[in-house]
C-alpha atoms as one frame of an Amber mdcrd trajectory, in Angstrom:
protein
  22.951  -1.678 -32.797  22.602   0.121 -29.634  25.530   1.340 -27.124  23.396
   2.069 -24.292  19.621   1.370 -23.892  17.974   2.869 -21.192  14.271   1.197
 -19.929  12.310   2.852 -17.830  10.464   0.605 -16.266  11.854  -2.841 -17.023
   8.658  -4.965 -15.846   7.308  -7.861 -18.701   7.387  -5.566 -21.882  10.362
  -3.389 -21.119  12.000  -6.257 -19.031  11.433  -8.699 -22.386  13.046  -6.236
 -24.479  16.437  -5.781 -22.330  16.233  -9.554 -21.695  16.207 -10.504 -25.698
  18.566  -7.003 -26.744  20.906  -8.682 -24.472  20.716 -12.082 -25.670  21.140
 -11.267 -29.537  23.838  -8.497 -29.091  21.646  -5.667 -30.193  22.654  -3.311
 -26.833  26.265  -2.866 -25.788  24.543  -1.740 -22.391  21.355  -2.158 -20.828
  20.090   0.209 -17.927  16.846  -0.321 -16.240  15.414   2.732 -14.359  12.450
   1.915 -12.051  10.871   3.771  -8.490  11.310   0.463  -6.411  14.867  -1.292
  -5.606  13.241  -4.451  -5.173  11.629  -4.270  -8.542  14.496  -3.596 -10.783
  16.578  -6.193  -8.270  14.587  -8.648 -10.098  15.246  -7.605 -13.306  19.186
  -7.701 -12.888  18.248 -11.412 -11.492  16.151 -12.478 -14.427  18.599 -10.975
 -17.155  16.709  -8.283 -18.361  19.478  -5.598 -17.820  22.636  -4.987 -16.884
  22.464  -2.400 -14.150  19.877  -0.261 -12.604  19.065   2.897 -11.109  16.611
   4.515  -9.222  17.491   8.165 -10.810  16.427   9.222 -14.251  18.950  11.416
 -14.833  21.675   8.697 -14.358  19.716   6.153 -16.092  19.400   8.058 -19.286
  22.719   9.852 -19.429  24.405   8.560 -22.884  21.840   6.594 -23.413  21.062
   6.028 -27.176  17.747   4.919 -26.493  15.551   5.322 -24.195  12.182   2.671
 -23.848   9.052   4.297 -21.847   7.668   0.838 -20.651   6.068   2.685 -17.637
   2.175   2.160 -17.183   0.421   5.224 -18.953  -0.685   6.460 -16.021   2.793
   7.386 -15.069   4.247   9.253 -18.225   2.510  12.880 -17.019   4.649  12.524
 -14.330   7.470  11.337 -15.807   8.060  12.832 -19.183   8.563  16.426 -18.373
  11.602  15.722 -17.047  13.405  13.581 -19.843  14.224  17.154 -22.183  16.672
  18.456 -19.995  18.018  15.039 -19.406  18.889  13.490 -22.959  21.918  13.580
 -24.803  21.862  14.916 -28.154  20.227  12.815 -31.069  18.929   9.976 -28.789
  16.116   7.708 -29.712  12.518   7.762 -27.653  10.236   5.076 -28.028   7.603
   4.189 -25.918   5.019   0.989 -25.658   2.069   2.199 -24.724  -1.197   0.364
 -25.801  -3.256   3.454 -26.298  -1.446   6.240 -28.618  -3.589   9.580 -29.394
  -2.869  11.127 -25.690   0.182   9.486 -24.761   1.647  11.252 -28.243   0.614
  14.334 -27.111   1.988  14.161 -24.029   5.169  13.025 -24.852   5.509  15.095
 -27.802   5.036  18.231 -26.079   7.363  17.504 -23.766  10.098  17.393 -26.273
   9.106  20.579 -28.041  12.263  22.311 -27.552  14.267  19.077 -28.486  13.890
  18.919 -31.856  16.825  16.722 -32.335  15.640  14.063 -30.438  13.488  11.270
 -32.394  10.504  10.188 -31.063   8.953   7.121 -32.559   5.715   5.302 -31.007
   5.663   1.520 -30.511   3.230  -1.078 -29.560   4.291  -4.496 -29.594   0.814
  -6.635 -29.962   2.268  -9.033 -27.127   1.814  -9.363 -23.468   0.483 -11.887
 -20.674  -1.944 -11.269 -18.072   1.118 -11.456 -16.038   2.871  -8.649 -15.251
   6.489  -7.836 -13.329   9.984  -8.652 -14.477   9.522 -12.390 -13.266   7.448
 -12.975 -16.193   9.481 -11.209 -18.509  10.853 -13.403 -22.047  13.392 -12.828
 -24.299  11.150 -14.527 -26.883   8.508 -12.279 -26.156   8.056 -10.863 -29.520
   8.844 -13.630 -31.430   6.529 -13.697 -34.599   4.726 -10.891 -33.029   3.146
  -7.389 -35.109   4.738  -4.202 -33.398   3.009  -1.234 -34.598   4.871   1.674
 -35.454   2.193   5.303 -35.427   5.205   7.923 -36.476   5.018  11.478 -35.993
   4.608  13.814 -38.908   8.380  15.274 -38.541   9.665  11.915 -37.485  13.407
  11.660 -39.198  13.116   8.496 -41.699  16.239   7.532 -40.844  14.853   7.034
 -36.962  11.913   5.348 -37.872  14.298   2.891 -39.909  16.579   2.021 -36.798
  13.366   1.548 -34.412  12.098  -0.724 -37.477  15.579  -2.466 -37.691  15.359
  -3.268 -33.575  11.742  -4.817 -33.419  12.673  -6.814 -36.405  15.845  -7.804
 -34.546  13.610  -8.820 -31.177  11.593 -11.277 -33.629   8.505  -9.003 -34.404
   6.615  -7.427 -38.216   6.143  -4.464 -37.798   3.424  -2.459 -39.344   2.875
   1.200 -39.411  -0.637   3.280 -39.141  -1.753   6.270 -37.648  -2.560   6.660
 -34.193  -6.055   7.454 -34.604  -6.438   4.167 -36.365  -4.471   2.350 -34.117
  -6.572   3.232 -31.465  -9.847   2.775 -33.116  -8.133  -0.940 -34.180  -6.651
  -1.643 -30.839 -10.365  -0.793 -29.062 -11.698  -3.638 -30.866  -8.763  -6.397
 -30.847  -7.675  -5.680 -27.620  -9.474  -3.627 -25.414 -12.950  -5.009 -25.530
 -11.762  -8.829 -25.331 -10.101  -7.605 -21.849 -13.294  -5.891 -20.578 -15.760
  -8.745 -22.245 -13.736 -11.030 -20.727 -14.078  -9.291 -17.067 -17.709  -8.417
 -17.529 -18.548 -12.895 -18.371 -16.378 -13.453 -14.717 -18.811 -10.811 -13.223
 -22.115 -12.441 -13.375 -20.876 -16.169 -13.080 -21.308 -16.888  -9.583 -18.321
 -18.613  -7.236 -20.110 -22.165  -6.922 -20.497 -22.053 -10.238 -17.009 -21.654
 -11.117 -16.022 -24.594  -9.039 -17.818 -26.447 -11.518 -16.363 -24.964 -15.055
 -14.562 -26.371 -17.415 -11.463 -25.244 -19.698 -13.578 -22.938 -21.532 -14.258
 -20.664 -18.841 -10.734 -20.674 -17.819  -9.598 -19.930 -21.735 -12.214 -17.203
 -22.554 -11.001 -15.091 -19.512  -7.678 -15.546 -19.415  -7.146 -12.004 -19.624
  -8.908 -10.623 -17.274  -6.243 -11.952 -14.676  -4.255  -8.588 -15.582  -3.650
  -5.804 -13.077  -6.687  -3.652 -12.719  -5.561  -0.271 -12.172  -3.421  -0.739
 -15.604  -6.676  -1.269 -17.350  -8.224   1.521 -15.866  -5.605   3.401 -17.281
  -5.348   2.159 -20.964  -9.743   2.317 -20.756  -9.380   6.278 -19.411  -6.507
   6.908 -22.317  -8.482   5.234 -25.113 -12.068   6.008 -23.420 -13.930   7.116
 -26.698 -12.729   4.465 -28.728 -13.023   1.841 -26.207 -16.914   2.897 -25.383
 -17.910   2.951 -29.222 -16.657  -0.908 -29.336 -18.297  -1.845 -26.541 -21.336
  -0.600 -28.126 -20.805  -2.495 -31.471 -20.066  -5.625 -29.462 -23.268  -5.419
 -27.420 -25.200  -4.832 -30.049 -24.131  -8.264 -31.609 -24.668  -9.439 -28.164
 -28.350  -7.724 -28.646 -28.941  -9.477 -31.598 -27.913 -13.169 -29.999 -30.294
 -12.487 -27.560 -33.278 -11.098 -29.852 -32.819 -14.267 -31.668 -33.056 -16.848
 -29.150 -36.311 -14.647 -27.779 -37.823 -14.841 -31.212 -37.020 -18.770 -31.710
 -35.428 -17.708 -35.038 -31.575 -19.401 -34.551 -30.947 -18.212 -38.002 -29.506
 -15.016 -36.994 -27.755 -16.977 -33.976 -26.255 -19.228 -36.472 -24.945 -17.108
 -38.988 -22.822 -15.161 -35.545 -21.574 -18.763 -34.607 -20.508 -19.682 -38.328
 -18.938 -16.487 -39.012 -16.959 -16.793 -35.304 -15.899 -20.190 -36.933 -14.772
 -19.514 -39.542 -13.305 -16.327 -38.548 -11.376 -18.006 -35.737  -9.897 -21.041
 -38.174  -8.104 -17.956 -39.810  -7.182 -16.493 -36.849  -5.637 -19.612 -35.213
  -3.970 -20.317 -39.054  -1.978 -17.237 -38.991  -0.809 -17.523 -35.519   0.520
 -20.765 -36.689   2.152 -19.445 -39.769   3.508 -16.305 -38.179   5.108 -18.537
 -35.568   7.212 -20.821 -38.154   8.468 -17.622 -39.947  10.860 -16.519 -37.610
């Protein structure tokens, strides 16, 4: 599919991708470019790429694509320099879990390359891991990848970046990056910070005492901080306007239990039930399809 594949930033999404391009033939070549030796020393261990680099310009010379897998709060940084860089006609796609700025920032950049493709990823998939030691070639196995393309994206571009998440195991869906901000707010985004905000009030003794539920309902907020910060400052409107909805059903828990009328209370629990017997059933389905 791919001649050369450049990843900048091969840590557990980028480092997943090179790992499973490499394992199903989809990349002739796979170069990781990173800031820290010792960081893209374990990707070359763990078989996420082939050979790595600390320069950009190397990395990405005849490259046919080129995977942003940085944290967001690198890509102002690191994006102004890619223009001058690429070769003609290459392939940009990034994985950022927030879209609206990072598009803006990455578009601009490539004003005055209008024959390179840009096309915006997310692959709904992750750990609250994080490094190239917890990369997975089967990462994105029965996975959604969301595709938000640009206006003057070139179809046939969009079709190749479609063809390669297919390829790594994921359905991919496309929407607009407003929406998939508004969407990703709610699905994603305020389970991480709900999940931080229920470890922030239980008290140490206590938690010696807790039982798997605990331990499953904040599972996520193990992730690295300061990338939260950063997908939270990117998506900050959309992220504050869930939060609201969500404590406002927490409001409405609470007024009911004050009240003694559990009615309200038990319709939230029933419609969580029933809601989450879906959820688990597609999981289930979507992992058998692959």
């Amino acid at each position: 599919m791919f001649k050369k594949v450049t990843i900048i930033g091969p840590g557990l999404i980028g480092g997943s991708m090179g790992m499973a391009m490499r394992r199903r033939g989809l990349a002739d070549l796979v170069v990781g470019v990173g800031r820290r030796k010792e960081s893209l020393d374990k990707a070359l261990k763990v078989g996420a790429i082939d050979r790595a680099t600390l320069d950009l310009k190397e990395g990405v010379h005849g490259a046919e694509l080129v995977v942003l897998a940085t944290p967001i709060g690198t890509l102002d940084g690191l994006v102004p320099e890619l223009p001058l860089l690429l070769d003609p006609e290459a392939l940009i796609t990034d994985v950022a879990s927030a879209k609206v700025r990072v598009i803006e920032v990455i578009a601009s950049a490539l004003r005055p390359r209008p024959d390179v493709s840009y096309i915006p990823s997310h692959p709904m998939a992750g750990s609250e891991k994080s490094g190239p030691l917890a990369a997975r070639a089967d990462l994105f196995e029965g996975a959604v990848c969301i595709l938000t393309p640009l206006t003057n994206t070139f179809p046939e571009s969009k079709s190749r970046i479609t063809r390669m998440w297919r390829a790594l195991g994921a359905r991919v869906v496309s929407m607009t990056p407003q929406s998939h901000d508004r969407m990703v707010a709610r699905i994603s985004h305020v389970p991480h910070l709900a999940a931080a905000a229920l470890l922030s009030y239980v008290e140490e003794n206590e938690m010696a005492l807790s039982g798997g539920g605990l331990r499953d309902t904040t599972r996520v907020a193990g992730g690295d901080p300061d990338l939260w910060i950063d997908i939270c400052r990117d998506n900050r409107d959309e992220v504050a306007s869930a939060l609201k909805a969500y404590a406002d059903v927490l409001a409405r828990m609470a007024d009911s239990l004050r009240s003694g009328n559990l009615g309200p209370l038990r319709d939230v629990l029933q419609n969580a039930h029933d809601k989450r017997r879906r959820l688990t059933e597609g999981a289930d389905k979507g992992s058998t399809k692959q």
